[in-house]
C-alpha positions as CSV (number, residue, x, y, z in Angstrom):
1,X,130.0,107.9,45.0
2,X,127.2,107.7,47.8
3,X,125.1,105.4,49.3
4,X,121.9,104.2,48.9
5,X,120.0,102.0,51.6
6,X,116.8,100.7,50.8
7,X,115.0,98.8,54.3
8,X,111.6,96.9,53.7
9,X,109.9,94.8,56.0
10,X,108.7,91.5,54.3
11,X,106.3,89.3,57.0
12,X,109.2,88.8,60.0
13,X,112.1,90.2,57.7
14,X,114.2,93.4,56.9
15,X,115.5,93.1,53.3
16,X,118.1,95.7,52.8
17,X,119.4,96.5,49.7
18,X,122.2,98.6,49.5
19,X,123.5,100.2,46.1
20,X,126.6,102.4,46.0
21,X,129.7,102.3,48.1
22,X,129.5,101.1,51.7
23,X,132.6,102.7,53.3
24,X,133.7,104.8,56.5
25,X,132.1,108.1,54.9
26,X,128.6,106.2,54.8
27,X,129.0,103.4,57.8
28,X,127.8,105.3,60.4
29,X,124.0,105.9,58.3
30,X,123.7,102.5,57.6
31,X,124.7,101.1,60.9
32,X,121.8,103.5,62.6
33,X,119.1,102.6,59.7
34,X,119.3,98.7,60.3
35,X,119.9,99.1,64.3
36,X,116.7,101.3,64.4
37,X,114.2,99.3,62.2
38,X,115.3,95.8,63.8
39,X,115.3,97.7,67.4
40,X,111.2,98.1,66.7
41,X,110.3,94.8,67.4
42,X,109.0,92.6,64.1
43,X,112.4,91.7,62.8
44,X,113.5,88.2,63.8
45,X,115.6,87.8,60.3
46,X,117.8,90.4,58.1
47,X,118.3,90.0,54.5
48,X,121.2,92.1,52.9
49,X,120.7,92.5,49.1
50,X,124.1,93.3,47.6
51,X,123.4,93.3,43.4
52,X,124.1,97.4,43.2
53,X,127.0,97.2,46.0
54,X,129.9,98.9,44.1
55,X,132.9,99.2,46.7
56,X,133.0,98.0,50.5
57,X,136.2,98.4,53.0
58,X,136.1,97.0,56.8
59,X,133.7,99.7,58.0
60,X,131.3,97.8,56.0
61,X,132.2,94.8,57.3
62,X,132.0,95.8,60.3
63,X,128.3,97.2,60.0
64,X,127.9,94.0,58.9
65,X,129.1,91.7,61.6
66,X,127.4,94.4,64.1
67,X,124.3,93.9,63.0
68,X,124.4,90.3,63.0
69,X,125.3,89.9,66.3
70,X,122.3,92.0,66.9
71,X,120.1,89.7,65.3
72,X,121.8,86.9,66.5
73,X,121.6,87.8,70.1
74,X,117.2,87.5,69.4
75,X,117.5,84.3,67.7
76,X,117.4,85.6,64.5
77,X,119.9,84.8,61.0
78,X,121.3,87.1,58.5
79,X,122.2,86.0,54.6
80,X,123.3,88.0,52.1
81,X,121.7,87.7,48.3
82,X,123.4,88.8,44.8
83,X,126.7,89.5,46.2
84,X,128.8,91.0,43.7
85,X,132.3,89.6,42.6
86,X,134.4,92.5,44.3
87,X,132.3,92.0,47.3
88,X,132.1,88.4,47.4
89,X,136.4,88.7,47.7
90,X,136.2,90.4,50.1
91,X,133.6,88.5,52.2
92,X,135.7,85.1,51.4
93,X,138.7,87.0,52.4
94,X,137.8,87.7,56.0
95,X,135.9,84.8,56.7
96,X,132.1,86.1,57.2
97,X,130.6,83.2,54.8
98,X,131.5,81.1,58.0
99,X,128.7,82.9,60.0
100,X,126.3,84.1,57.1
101,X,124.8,82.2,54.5
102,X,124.9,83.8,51.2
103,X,122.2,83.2,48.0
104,X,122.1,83.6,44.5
105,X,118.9,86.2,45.1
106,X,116.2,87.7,47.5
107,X,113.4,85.0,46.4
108,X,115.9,82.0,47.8
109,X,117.0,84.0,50.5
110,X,113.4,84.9,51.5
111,X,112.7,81.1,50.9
112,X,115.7,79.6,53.6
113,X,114.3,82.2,55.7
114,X,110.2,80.8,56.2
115,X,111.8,77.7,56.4
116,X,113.8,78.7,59.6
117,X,110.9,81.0,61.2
């Protein structure tokens, strides 16, 4: 199975939804996707939309906690939104809900974001 990465921009957000398998075949794509559209300038905050996320291992993760610090370092936040059960292990197991905030879905997400901008 591929992957599938969907970036918007919503007002000072990137909502990224990703649907498929986020592994070491399909890191490297993602990791260059989010750098480049929060590296252009209007993205203080980073949404990750995980509903149609089949399968991730620690490349994932660590696209994940990369891109965080990236939008950490310009005062920015990351959540995550409709994390599914496999996923949501996984994210317990290595301790990432200790940094990110996760949500039931994009509307609350978006919503804890405008409150923070």
């Amino acid at each position: 199975m591929s992957l599938q990465a969907e970036l918007e921009h919503y007002r000072n957000m990137l909502i990224v939804r990703l649907r498929g398998e986020l592994d070491h075949h399909t890191a490297d794509v993602v990791r260059f996707k989010m750098e480049e559209a929060i590296a252009r300038g209007t993205t203080d905050h980073v949404i990750l939309s995980l509903k149609e996320l089949q399968f991730m291992d620690s490349s994932g993760l660590g696209v994940i906690l990369g891109r965080y610090k990236q939008v950490k370092s310009r005062g920015g936040k990351m959540v995550v939104c409709d994390v599914n059960p496999n996923v949501q292990r996984l994210f317990e197991l290595s301790g990432i809900f200790k940094i990110i905030t996760m949500h039931d879905n994009e509307r609350t997400a978006i919503t804890s974001l405008e409150v923070v901008s």
